[in-house]
RONU-156976 format. One line per field, with one value per residue (C-alpha): y, x negated, z negated; residue in three letters. Coordinates in Angstrom, 3 decimals, padded with zeros to 6 digits. Layout:
% RONU-156976
v	(Y|...);
u	(X|...);
w	(Z|...);
sevo	(Ala|...);
% end
This chain:
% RONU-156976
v	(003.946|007.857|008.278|011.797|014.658|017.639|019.856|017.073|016.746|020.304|020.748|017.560|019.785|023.234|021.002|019.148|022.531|024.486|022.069|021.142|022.152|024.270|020.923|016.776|014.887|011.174|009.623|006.181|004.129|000.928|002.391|002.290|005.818|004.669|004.160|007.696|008.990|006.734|008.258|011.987|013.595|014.685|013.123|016.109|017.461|013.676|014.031|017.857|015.871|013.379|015.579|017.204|014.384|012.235|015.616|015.013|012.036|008.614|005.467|003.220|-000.383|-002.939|-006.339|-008.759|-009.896|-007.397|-006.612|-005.613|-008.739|-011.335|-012.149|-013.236|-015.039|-017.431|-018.020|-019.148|-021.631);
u	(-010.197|-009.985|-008.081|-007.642|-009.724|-009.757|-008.059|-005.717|-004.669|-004.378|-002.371|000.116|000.564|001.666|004.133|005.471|005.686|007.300|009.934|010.087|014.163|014.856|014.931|015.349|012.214|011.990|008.781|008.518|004.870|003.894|001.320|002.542|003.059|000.414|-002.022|-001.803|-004.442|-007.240|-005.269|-005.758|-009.039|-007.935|-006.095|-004.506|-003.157|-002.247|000.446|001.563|002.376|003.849|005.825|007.627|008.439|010.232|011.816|015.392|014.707|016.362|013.655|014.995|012.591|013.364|010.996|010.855|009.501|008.694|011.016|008.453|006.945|010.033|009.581|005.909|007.202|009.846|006.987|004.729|006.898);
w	(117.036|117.377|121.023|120.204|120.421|117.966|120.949|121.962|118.403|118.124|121.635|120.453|116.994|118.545|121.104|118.229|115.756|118.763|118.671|114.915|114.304|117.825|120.308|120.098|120.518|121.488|121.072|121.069|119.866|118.721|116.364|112.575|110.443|108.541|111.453|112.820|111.163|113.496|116.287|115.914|115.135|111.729|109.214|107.975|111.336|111.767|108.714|109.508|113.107|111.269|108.480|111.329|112.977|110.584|108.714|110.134|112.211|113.066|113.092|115.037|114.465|116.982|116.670|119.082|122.238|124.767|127.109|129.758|129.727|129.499|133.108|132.655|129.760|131.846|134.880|132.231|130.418);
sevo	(Unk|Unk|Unk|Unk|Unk|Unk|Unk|Unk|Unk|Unk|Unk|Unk|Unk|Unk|Unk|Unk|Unk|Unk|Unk|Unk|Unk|Unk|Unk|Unk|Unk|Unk|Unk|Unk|Unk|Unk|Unk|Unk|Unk|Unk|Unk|Unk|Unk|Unk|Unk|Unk|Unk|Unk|Unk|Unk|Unk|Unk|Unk|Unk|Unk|Unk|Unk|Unk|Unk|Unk|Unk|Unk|Unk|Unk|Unk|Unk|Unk|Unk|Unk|Unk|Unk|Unk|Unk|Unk|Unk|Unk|Unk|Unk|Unk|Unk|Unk|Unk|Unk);
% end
């Protein structure tokens, strides 16, 4: 499941480092941590991604139904 390429990878890196303790960053996914490396081309820029990411961060987990779908969800029923 790579969705990355080795330049996107390396473009989302240098955005990420740029910012790395200068500027907030709010990213939201529903991949897990742990799955990041089948997104990026390379495991290891993966994990420098990731290791400036959660350095100083607030993971907020919310579980649940999705929102974006609760009207589907009601026409359905």
């Amino acid at each position: 499941m790579l969705l990355c390429t080795k330049l996107d990878a390396n473009i989302i890196f240098q955005l990420i480092d740029m910012r790395y303790e200068r500027k907030s960053t709010i990213l939201t996914t529903n991949i897990n941590f742990s799955d990041w490396d089948s997104i990026f081309y390379d495991a290891i820029v993966a994990n420098a991604i990731l290791d400036r990411i959660l350095h100083h961060s607030k993971v907020i987990t919310i579980n649940g139904r999705s929102y974006r779908i609760k009207d589907y969800v009601k026409s359905s029923e």
